[in-house]
DRENKELO-957570 format. One record per residue (C-alpha): chain; x, y, z; residue number from 1. Coordinates in steps of 0.25 Angstrom, whole numbers. Example, Ala and Ser with C-alpha at 12.3 -4.5 7.8 and 13.67 -1.06 7.14 Angstrom:
  c     c1     c2     c3    k
  A     49    -18     31    1
  A     55     -4     29    2
END
This chain:
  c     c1     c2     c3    k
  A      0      0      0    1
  A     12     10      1    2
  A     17      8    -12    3
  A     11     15    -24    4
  A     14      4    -36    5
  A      6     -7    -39    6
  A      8    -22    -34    7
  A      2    -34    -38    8
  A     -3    -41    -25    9
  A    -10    -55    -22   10
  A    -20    -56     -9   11
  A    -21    -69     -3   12
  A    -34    -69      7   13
  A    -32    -79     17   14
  A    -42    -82     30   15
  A    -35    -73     38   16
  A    -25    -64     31   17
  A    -22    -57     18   18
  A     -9    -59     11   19
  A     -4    -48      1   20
  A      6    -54     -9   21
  A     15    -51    -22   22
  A     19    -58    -34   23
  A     33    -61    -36   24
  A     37    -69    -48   25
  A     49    -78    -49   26
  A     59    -74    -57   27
  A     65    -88    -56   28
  A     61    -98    -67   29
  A     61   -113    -61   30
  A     65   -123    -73   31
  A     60   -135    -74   32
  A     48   -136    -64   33
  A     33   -135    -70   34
  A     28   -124    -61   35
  A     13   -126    -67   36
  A     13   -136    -57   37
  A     15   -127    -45   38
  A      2   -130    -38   39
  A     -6   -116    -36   40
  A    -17   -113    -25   41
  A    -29   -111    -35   42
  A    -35   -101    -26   43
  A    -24    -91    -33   44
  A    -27    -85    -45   45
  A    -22    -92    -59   46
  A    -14    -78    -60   47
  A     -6    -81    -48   48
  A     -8    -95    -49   49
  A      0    -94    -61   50
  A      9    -83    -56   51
  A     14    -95    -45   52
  A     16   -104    -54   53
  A     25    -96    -62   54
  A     35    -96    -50   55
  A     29    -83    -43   56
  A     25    -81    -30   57
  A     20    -72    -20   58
  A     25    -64    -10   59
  A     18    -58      2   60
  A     18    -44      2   61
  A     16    -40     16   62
  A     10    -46     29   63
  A     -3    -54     28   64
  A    -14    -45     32   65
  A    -26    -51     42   66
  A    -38    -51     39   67
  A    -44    -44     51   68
  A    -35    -34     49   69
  A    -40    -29     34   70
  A    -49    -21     31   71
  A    -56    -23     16   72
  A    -63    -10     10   73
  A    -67     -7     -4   74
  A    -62      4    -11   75
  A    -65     10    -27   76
  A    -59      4    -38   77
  A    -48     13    -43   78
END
């Protein structure tokens, strides 16, 4: 929230938290495995699904938030 750029983020809503994440791509290309096979939590979207497979991975951004602890509002589309 105190930086001005834009930055991709992924939300994971567990029971009692909510974790705030990054994408982060592998640079590193590993030879001879199939990573297709790489089993993938279909609850994720096929985007990231796909994105994990390729090698890539998220990282958490800061500390998981509680849930008794946020507060939801709408606001206007921009």
């Amino acid at each position: 929230s105190e930086s001005t750029r834009l930055l991709d983020v992924y939300l994971f809503l567990f029971n009692d938290f909510l974790l705030i994440t990054k994408i982060k791509r592998n640079k590193k290309k590993y030879g001879g495995s199939d990573t297709s096979l790489i089993p993938v939590c279909r609850s994720l979207t096929p985007e990231l699904q796909s994105f994990i497979r390729e090698g890539g991975f998220c990282t958490v951004l800061d500390q998981p938030i509680p849930l008794d602890r946020l507060t939801l509002k709408n606001i206007d589309p921009i």
